[in-house]
N, C-alpha and C positions, 0 to 999 in steps of 0.2 A: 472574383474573390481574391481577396491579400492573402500574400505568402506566410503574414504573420497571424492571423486566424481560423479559426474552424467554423464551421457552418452547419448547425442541424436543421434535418429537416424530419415533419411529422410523421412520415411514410416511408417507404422502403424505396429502396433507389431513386433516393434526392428527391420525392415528390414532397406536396403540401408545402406549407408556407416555411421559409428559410429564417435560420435565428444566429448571427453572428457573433461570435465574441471571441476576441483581441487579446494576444499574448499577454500573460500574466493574470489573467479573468480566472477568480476562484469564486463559480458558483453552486450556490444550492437552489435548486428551481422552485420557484413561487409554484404554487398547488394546482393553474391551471397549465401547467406545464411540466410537471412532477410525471416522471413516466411517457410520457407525448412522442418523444423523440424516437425515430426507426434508424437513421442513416443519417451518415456524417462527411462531411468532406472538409481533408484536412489541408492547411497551408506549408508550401515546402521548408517552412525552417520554425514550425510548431506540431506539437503531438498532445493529443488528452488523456490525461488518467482518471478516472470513472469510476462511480462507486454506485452500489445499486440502493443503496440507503443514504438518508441523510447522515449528518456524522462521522462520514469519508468511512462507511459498514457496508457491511454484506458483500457480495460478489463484486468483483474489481475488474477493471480493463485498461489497456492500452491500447492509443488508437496513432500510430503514426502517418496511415495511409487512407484518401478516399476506401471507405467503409459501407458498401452500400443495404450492408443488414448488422445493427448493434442490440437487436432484440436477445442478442446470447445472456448478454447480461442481467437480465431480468426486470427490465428498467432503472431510467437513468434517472438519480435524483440528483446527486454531486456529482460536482467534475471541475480540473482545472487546465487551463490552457496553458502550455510552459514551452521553453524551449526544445527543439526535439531533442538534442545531448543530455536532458536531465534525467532520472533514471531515480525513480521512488524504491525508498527499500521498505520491504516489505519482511515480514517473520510471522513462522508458526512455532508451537509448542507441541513437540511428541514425548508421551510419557516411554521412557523405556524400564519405566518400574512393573510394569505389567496390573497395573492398577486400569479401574473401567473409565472408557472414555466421557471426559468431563471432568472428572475429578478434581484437575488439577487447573489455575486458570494460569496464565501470564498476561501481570499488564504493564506496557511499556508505555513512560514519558519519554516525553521529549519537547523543547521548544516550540516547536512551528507544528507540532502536531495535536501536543494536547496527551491525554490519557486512554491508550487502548487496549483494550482486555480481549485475549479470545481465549479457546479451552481446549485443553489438549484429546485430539480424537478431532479435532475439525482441519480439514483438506486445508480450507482458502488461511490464504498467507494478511495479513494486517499491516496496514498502511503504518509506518513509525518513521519515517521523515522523508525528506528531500535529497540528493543530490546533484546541483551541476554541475556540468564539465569544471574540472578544476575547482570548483565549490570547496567552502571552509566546510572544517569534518562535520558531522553529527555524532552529538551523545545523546545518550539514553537509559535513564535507569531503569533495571527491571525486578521484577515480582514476582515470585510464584507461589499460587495459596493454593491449600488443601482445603477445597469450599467444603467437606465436610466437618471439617475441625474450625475454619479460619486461622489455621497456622500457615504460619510463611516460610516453606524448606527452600528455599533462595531470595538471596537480597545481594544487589550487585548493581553495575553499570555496562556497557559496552561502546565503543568507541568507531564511527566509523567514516572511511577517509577515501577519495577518487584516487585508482591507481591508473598514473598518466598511460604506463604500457598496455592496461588490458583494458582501458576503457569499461572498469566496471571497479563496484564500492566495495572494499576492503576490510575486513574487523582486524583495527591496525594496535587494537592495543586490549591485550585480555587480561592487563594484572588489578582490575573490581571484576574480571567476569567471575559468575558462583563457580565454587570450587566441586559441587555436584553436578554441572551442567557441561554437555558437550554442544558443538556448533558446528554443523556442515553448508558449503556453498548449493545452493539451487539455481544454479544461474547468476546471469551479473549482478543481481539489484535485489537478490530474494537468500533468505538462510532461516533453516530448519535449529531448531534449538532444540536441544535433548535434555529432560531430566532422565541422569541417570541413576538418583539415589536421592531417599528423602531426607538425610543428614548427611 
């Protein structure tokens, strides 16, 4: 196997037949292959980011290392092969209004990713761009509605940039972030967004 691809196979610990694809492969899997995949092995200077739905949705993974069970995931429809330094950011929405979960959605653009919505009271974190090492920043505009009204109690942007010393992505500039909303770090590549007030 090259150092610069990943290899899936149908079965659990690399059996069944092997399916290769070459750094920089962003696939979504043709239908007889949608879900198929048990175990992965990965090349030393690429890693997979994984989505269990089409649309880069539902449960997420990162694969840097020979993987010999990726059934966690709950099958694999997307995924793309990059370099191992790049580091996907990802965000969730927690209401701290004390309102019932769902209520409130956030959905962030972005260039290379497109438009993604999840709602606050859901765990998993949402794919909202790219970063590689040293990569140009990413922006993002964000949303937050009140699905039973259809009002918007935040409207903003956020900004985000590779920091060379921590090797992880940064929210380097918060003057469009809404002024009801807070933001805490979840690790290098992942942040929690907080409404804190709906005006």
């Amino acid at each position: 196997m090259s150092v610069d691809e990943a290899t899936f196979y149908q079965n659990v610990d690399y059996a069944g037949g092997p399916h290769s694809y070459k750094l920089g492969t962003q696939e979504a899997l043709p239908g007889d292959l949608n879900d198929r995949f048990r175990s992965v092995r990965i090349g030393e200077l690429v890693k997979v980011l994984a989505w269990q739905h089409y649309g880069q949705s539902g449960r997420y993974g990162e694969w840097e290392a020979d993987t010999p069970d990726i059934t966690d995931i709950g099958g694999l429809s997307t995924f793309r092969v990059v370099e191992k330094t790049t580091l996907a950011i990802a965000v969730r929405l927690q209401d701290d209004t004390g309102a019932e979960p769902g209520r409130y959605s956030l959905k962030v653009v972005s260039y290379e990713v497109g438009e993604i919505t999840t709602h606050s009271g859901d765990p998993e974190y949402s794919l909202v761009g790219f970063m590689p090492a040293d990569g140009p920043p990413v922006t993002t505009a964000i949303y937050v509605r009140d699905e039973r009204t259809g009002e918007y109690m935040a409207i903003g942007s956020v900004y985000f940039t590779w920091n060379h010393e921590t090797k992880a992505v940064d929210i380097a500039d918060e003057t469009h972030f809404p002024e009801n909303m807070t933001h805490e770090r979840a690790g290098s590549n992942r942040f929690t967004f907080h409404l804190s007030a709906t005006r």
